[in-house]
C-alpha positions, 0 to 999 in steps of 0.5 A, spaced: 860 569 274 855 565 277 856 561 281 855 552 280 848 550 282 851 543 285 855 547 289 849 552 292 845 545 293 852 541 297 853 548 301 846 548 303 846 540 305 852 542 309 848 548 313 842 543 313 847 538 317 851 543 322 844 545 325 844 537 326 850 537 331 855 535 324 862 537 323 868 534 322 869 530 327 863 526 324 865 528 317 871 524 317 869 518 318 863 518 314 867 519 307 868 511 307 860 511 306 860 517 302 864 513 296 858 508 297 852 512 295 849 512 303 848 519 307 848 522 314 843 522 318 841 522 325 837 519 330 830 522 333 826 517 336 827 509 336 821 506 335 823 499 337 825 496 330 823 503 327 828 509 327 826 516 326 832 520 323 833 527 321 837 528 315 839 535 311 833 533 307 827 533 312 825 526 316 825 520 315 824 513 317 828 508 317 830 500 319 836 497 320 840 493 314 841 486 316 848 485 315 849 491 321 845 488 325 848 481 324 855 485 326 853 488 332 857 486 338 851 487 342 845 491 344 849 498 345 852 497 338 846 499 336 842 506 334 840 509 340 838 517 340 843 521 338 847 517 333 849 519 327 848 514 322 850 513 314 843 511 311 841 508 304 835 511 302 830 507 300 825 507 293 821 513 297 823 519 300 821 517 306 824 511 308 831 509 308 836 504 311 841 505 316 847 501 314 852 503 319 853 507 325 860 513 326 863 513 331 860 516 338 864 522 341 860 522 347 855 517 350 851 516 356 851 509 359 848 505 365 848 498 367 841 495 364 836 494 368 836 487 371 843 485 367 849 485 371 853 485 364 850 488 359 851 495 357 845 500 355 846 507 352 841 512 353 843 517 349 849 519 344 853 525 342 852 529 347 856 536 348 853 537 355 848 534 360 844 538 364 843 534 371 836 536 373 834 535 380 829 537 384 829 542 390 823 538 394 823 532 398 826 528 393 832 533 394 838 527 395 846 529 395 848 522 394 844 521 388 847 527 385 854 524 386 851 518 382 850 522 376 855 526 376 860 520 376 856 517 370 856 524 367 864 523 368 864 517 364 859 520 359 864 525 356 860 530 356 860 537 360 856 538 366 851 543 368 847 541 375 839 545 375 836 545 382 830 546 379 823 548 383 826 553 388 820 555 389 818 550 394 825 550 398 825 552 405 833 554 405 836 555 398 842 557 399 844 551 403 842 547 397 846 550 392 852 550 398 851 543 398 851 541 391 858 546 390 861 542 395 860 536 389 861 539 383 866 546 385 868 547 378 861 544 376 857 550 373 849 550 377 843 554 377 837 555 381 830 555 378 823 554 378 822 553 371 814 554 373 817 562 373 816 565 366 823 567 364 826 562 369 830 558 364 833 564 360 839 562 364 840 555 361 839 558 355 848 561 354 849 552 355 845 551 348 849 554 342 847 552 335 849 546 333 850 543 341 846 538 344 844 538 351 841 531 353 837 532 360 837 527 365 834 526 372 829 523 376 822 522 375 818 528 376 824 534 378 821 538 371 825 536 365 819 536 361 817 543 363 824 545 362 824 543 356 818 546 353 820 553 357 826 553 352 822 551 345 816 556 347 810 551 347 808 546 350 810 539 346 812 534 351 807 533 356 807 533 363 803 531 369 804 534 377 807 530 381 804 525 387 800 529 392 801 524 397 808 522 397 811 528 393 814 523 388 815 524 380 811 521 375 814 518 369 811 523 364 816 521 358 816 514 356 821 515 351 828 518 347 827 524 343 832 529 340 828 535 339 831 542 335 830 548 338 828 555 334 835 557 334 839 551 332 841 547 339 838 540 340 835 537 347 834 530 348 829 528 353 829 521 357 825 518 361 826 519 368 830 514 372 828 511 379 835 507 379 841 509 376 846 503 376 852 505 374 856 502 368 864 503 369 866 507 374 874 507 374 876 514 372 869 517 372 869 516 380 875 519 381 873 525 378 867 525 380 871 524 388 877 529 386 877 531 394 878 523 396 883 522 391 887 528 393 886 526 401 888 519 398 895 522 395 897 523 403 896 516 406 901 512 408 900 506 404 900 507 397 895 502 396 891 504 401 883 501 402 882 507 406 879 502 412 883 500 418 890 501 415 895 505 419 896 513 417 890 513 412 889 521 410 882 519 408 879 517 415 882 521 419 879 526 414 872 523 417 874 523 423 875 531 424 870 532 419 874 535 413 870 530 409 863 528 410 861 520 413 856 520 408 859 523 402 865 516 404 860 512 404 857 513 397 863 513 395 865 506 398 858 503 395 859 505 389 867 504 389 864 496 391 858 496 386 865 498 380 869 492 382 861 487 383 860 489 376 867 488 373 868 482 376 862 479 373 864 482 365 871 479 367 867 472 369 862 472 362 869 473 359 872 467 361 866 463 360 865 466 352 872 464 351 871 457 354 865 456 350 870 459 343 876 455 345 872 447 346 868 446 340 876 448 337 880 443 341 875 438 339 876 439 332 883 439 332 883 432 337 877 429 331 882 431 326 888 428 330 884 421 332 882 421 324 890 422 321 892 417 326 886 413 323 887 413 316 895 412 318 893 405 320 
């Protein structure tokens, strides 16, 4: 009996789309745009208004449809890397049109840089990031915890590479230092310089999986990822001999498949990392301040000067380090600035919804009253 060649072709396409990262939880909400004639797709590069899709048939590039555009809530709405999209395929095989974008299971987000109110997404559907850092002179513990509390918020799982041990005096402290964060976060320690160095990453990338790469500029995520793609694609540059500092080296997003079925998504470094919304992902991120929290008197507890704070006498008998309190303070603080803000904007939307209305109503009162005259 042999078997129906449509069947072959849909089993194919399904093998093609599950090397991409698809499956169920994308599938379901796609049926909708199946019935409509469009297919899935996932996004490699943005290219401003351009977008370069993988699909089971190859790549393709693609524009964004009018009407979702027009839909969009905003900038975040959009397609950014990552995503999986329903496209509409155009008159040749390799354009198309992106008429919608499923639902993210994953997302990594911060503040755009220079609004305090938007929201910019880096990457999407992420099943793990790895948080690179370099073991050099930009070695920064409090930058560290900034990332995993965005990391937390993102969905994702984390796994923290100390890249560059070859040029770090005292490893171990390092590593001890960073467990100290993240206790039940899994950490390696490489120099991705040493050939074989990253083997160990390579348990964190199974087929079908996509692990996005975050950090500074310079702490090696090209080089990383070059190591686990067996040549070098992305470019890299050493970094500044007068002051150690990284040099911008990826300018963009990218999605890359790996020889053995996993994905990578590159980005850019981050000088800064302003953080998005911080009210679980901080306290994950800071479970031993909210255990110690759980203990003090005050249930609402500022954690300032109010009597029987388990938190400051924890800093006082140096339980809890004064520079890890401190970072957890800043970032508490920037949290509240930043939901104040959106809250403030929310209003003055409402308000600039809600006057044209009220002057309608009273127009078509003054008019009633009018025509009763």
């Amino acid at each position: 009996m042999t078997s129906d060649p449509d069947d072959r072709a849909d089993r194919t396409v399904s093998v093609m789309l599950e090397t991409l990262g698809w499956n169920q939880r994308f599938a379901e909400p796609f049926r909708p745009h199946a019935a409509e004639g469009l297919r899935p797709a996932r996004v490699a590069v943005t290219h401003n208004y351009l977008y370069q899709l993988y699909t089971a048939s190859g790549d393709v590039m693609a524009e964004v449809a009018g009407r979702l555009r027009h839909r969009a809530a905003g900038a975040d709405a959009m397609p950014v890397v990552g995503d999986w999209v329903a496209i509409r395929p155009g008159e040749t095989d390799d354009k198309a049109t992106i008429e919608a974008v499923l639902p993210r299971h994953s997302c990594f987000s911060r503040k755009a840089a220079g609004e305090p109110t938007r929201r910019q997404v880096v990457a999407a559907n992420i099943d793990t990031v790895f948080l690179v850092c370099g073991l050099d002179e930009e070695f920064n513990l409090r930058r560290i915890e900034r990332y995993l509390v965005a990391i937390c918020d993102s969905g994702a799982a984390t796994v923290i590479v100390l890249n560059k041990a070859d040029v770090c005096a005292d490893v171990d402290a390092a590593r001890t230092a960073v467990i100290a964060l993240a206790p039940d976060t899994p950490i390696h320690v490489l120099s991705c310089l040493e050939h074989g160095s990253t083997d160990m990453l390579k348990p964190h990338i199974g087929p079908g999986t996509t692990v996005a790469l975050i950090g500074s500029s310079g702490v090696g995520k090209s080089t990383i990822i070059n190591r686990l793609l067996g040549a070098d694609r992305q470019r890299t540059r050493p970094i500044r001999s007068r002051d150690g500092r990284g040099r911008h080296t990826t300018t963009q997003r990218e999605l890359i498949q790996l020889p053995d079925g996993g994905l990578l998504i590159d980005t850019p470094g981050m000088r800064e990392l302003q953080l998005w919304d911080t009210t679980a992902s901080l306290d994950d991120a800071f479970e031993d301040i909210e255990a110690l929290a759980a203990h003090c008197r005050f249930r609402d507890c500022a954690h300032d000067q109010e009597p029987g704070c388990s938190v400051r006498a924890a800093v006082d008998d140096g339980r809890l380090a004064a520079s890890r309190f401190d970072n957890y303070r800043k970032l508490q603080s920037e949290g509240d600035l930043l939901r104040q803000r959106r809250e403030g904007l929310a209003r003055l939307e409402e308000q600039r919804r809600v006057t044209p209305e009220h002057r309608t109503m009273r127009s078509m009162r003054h008019n009633r009253m009018t025509d009763g005259k």
